[in-house]
C-alpha positions as CSV (number, residue, x, y, z in Angstrom):
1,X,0.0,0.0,0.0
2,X,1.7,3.6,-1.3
3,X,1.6,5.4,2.0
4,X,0.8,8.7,0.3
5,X,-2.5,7.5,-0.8
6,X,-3.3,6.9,2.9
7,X,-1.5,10.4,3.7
8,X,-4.5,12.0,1.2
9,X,-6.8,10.2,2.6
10,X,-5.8,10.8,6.4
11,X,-5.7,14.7,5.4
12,X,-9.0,15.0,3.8
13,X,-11.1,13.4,6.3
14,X,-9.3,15.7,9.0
15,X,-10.0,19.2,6.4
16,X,-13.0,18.1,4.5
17,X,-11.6,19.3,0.9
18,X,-10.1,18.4,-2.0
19,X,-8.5,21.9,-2.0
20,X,-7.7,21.8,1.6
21,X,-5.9,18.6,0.9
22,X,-4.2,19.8,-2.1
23,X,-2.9,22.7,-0.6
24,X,-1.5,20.3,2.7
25,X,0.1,17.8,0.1
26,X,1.4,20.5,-2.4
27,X,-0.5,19.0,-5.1
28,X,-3.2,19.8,-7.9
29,X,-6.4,19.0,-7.2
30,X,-6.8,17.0,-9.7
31,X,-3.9,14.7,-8.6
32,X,-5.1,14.2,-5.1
33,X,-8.7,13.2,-6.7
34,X,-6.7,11.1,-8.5
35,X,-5.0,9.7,-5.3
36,X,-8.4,9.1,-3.8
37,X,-9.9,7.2,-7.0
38,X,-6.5,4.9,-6.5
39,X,-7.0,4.4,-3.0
40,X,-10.5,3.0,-3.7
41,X,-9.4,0.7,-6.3
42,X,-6.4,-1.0,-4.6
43,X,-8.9,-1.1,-1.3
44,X,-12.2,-2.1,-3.7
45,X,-14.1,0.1,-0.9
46,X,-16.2,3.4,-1.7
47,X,-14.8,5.8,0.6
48,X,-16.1,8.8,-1.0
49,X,-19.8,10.3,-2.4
50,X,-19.2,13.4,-4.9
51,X,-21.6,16.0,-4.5
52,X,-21.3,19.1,-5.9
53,X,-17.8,19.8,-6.4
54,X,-17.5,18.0,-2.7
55,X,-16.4,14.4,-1.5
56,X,-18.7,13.3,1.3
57,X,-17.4,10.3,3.5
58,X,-19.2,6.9,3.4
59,X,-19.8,4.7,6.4
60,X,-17.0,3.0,5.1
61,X,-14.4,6.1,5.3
62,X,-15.6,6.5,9.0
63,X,-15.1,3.0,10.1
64,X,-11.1,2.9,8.1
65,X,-9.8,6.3,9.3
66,X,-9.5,4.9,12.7
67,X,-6.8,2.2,11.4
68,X,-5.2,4.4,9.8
69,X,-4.4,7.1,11.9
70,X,-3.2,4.0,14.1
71,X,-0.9,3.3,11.4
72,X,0.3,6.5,11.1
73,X,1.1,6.6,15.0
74,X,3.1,3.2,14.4
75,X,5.2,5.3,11.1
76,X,5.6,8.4,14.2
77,X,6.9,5.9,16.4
78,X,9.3,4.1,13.5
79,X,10.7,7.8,13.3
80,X,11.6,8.5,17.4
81,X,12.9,5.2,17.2
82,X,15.2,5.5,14.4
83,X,16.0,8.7,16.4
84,X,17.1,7.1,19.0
85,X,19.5,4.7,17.1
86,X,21.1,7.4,15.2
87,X,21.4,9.3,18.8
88,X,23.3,5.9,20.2
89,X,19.9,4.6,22.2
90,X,19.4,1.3,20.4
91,X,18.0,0.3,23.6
92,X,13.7,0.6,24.2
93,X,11.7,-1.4,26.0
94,X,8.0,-1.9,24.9
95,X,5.9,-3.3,27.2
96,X,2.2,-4.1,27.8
97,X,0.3,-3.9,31.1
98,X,-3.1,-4.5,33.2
99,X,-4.7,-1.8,34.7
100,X,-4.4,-3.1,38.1
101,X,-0.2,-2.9,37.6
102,X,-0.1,-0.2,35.0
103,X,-2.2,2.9,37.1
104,X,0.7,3.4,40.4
105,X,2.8,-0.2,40.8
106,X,4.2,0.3,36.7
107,X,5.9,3.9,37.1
108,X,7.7,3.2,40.3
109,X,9.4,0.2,38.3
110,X,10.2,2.3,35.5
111,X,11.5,4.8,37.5
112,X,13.5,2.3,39.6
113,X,14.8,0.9,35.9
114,X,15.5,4.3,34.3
115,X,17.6,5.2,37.5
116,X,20.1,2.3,36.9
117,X,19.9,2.4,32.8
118,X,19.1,5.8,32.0
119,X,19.9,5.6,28.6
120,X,17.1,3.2,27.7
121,X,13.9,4.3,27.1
122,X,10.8,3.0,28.1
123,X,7.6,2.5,26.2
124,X,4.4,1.4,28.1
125,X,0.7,0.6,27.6
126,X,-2.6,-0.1,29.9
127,X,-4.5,-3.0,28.6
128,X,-7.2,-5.1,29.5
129,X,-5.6,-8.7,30.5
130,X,-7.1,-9.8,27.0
131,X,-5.2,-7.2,25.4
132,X,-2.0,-7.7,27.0
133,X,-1.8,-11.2,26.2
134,X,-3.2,-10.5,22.6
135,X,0.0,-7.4,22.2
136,X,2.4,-10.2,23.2
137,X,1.2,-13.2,21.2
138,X,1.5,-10.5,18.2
139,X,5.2,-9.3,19.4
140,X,3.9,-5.8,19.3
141,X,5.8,-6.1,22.7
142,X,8.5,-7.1,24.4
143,X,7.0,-8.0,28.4
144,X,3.5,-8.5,29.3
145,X,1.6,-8.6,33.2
146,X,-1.8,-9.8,32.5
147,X,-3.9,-12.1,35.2
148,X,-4.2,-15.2,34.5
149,X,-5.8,-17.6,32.8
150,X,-4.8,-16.7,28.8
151,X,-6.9,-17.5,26.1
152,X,-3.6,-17.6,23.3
153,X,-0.4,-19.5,22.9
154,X,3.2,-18.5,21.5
155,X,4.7,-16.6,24.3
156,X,6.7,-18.0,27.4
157,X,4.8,-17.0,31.1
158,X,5.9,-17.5,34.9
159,X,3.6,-16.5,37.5
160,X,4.7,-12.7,38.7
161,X,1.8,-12.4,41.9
162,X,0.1,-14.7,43.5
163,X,-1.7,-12.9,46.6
164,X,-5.3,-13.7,47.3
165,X,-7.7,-10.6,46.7
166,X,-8.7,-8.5,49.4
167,X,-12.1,-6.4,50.3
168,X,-11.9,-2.9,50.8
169,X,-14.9,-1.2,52.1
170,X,-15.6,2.7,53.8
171,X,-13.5,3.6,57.3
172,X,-17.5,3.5,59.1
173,X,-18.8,0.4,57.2
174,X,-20.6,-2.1,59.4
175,X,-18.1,-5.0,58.5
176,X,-14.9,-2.7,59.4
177,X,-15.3,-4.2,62.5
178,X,-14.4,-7.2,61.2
179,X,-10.9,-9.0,60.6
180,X,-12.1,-11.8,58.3
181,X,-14.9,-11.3,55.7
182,X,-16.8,-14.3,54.7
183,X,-19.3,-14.7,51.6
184,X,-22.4,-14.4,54.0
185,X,-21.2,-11.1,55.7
186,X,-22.7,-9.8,52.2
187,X,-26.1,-10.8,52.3
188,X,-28.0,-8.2,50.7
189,X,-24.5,-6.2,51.0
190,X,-23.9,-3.1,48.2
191,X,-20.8,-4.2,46.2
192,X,-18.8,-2.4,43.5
193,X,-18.2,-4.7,41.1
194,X,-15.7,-5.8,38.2
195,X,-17.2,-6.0,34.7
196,X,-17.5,-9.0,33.1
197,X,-13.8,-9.1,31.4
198,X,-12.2,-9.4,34.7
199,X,-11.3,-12.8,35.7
200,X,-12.0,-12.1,39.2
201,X,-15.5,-11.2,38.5
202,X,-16.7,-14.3,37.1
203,X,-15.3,-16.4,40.1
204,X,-16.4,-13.8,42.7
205,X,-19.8,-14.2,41.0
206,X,-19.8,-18.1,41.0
207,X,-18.5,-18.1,44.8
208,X,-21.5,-16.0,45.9
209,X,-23.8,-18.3,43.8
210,X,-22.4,-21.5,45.6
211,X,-22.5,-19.7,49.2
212,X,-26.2,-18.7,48.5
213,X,-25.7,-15.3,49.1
214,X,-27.4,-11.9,47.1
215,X,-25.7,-9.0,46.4
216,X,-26.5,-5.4,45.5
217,X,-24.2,-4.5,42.5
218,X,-24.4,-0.7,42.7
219,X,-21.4,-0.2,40.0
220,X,-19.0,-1.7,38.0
221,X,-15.3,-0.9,36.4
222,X,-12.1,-3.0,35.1
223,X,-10.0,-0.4,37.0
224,X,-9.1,-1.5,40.7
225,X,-7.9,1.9,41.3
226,X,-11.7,3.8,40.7
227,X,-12.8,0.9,42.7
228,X,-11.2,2.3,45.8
229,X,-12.3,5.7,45.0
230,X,-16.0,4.4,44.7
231,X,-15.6,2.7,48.1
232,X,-14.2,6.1,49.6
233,X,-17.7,7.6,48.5
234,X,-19.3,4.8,50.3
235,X,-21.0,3.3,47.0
236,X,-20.2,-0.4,48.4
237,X,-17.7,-2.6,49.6
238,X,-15.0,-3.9,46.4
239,X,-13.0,-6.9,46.2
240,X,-9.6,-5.6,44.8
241,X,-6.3,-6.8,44.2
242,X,-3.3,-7.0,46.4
243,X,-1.1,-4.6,44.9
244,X,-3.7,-1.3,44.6
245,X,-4.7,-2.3,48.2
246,X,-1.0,-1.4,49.4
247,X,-0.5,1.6,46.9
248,X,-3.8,2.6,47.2
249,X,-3.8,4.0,51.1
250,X,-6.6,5.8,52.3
251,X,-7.4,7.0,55.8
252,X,-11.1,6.4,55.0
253,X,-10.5,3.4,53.3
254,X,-10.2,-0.1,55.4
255,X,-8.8,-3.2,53.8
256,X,-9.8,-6.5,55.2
257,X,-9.1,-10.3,54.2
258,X,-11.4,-12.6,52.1
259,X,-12.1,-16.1,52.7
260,X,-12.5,-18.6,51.1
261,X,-9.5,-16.9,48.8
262,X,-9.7,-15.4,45.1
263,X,-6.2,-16.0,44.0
264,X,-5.1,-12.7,42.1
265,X,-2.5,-14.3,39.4
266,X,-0.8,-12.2,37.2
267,X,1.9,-13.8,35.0
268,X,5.0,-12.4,33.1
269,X,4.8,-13.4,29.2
270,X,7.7,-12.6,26.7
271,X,7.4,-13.5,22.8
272,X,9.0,-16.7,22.2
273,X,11.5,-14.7,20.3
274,X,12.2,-11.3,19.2
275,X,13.0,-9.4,22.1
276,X,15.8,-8.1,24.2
277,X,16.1,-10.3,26.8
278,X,18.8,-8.7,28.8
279,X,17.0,-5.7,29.2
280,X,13.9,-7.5,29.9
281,X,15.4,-9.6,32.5
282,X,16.6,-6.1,33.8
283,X,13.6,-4.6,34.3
284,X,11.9,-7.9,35.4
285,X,14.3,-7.8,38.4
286,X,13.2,-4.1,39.7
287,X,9.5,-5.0,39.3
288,X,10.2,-8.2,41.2
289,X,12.1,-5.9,43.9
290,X,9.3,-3.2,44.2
291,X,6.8,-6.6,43.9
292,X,8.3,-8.0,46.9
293,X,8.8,-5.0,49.1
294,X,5.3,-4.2,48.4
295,X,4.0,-7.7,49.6
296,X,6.0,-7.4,52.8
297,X,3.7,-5.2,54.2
298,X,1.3,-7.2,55.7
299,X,-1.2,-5.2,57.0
300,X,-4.6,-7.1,57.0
């Protein structure tokens, strides 16, 4: 595919024109209409109605513009990276992350890492677990931490945590006053849920089921971070991970353990190939350090 098509493309659904195009691309007219009529014969898709001297989008144009602007993010980020090489920083590690890792726990690793190898950079994204492990089995990174269990093959895993989950609930709930929470403390109890994608929704789900017990869902999120924030406004009691429980610290916010226990497992994943393992093994060794001084703290 001749990028420049694309380019024209790109630039007249962001100005509307031919002319404004034209005049962005230092072309005629006439040759970026002649760009566009290409594009749609090479892609056999009508991206364009002609109207009166104007091109209207189709559905079609709508639903492709996305992919391609995420394309031409990918040809920005070929560019800094070639940057970097010519600059004598071959080094950047890509990496791929759950939210429950990604929001606080991630930046104190990379800022542990980029203290002892400050010449290599560090590229990171949030992801649902799904799209973590989906971003690794595709190479489009080098490391992944995504909870367990994974759907796809092709990529080598070792468990990184494996801490039960934990319950947070408001300073003045009734069950603060409790050490231990047990399914049928939360009869008829308002909870803050996870969505559906979460792993540890569908077994927090089928343990309540078993156990008999009914619960009030008053809200649900993927982000283990908003959960503690909903449970500061007293919306309901959450069952969140380990990790946000410790970084997450809140004077009206009162952790307390689970039983029987959710096992939080988030595992590692590198590409079977295709990646620096030396500097992944580097920066697998501070999140392992700030892992285990986080875990230490045992508090509940």
């Amino acid at each position: 595919m001749n990028t420049s098509l694309l380019e024209a493309f790109r630039i007249i659904m962001q100005t509307g024109t031919v002319s404004g195009t034209a005049d962005a691309l230092g072309r005629s007219q006439s040759a970026v209409s002649r760009m566009l009529d290409r594009l749609e014969d090479e892609l056999q898709i009508k991206l364009f109605e002609r109207r009166k001297g104007r091109v209207m989008p189709t559905r079609e144009a709508h639903a492709l513009i996305e992919d391609v602007e995420r394309a031409f993010i990918s040809l920005s980020d070929l560019g800094t990276r070639a940057r970097q090489i010519r600059e004598g920083h071959e080094s950047n590690l890509t990496l791929a992350v759950l939210p429950a890792l990604g929001i606080d726990f991630l930046p104190r690793v990379v800022g542990r890492f980029s203290r002892l190898n400050p010449d290599i950079g560090v590229t990171s994204h949030v992801l649902a677990s799904h799209g973590v492990e989906q971003w690794v089995a595709n190479h489009q990174v080098e490391l992944g931490l995504a909870e367990t269990p994974f759907q796809r093959s092709g990529f080598e895993t070792r468990v990184f945590i494996d801490e039960p989950y934990v319950l947070a609930m408001h300073a003045e709930h009734r069950l603060a006053e409790l050490d231990l929470i047990r399914p049928s403390d939360l009869q008829d109890e308002r909870v803050i849920q996870w969505t559906a994608v979460v792993a540890a929704r569908r077994l927090f789900d089928e343990l309540l089921q078993h156990a008999g017990v009914t619960i009030k869902s008053t809200a649900e999120t993927s982000m283990s971070s908003a959960m503690v924030a909903m449970v500061r406004e007293n919306l309901g009691v959450a069952l969140i991970d380990p990790i946000t429980a410790r970084l997450k610290r809140d004077p009206q916010v009162v952790i307390r353990r689970f039983r029987p226990d959710l096992p939080c497992r988030i595992a590692r994943m590198m590409p079977g190939k295709d990646y620096q393992r030396a500097v992944v093994d580097m920066f697998l060794g501070c999140a392992e350090e700030e892992r285990d001084a986080l875990l230490a703290v045992r508090d509940w």
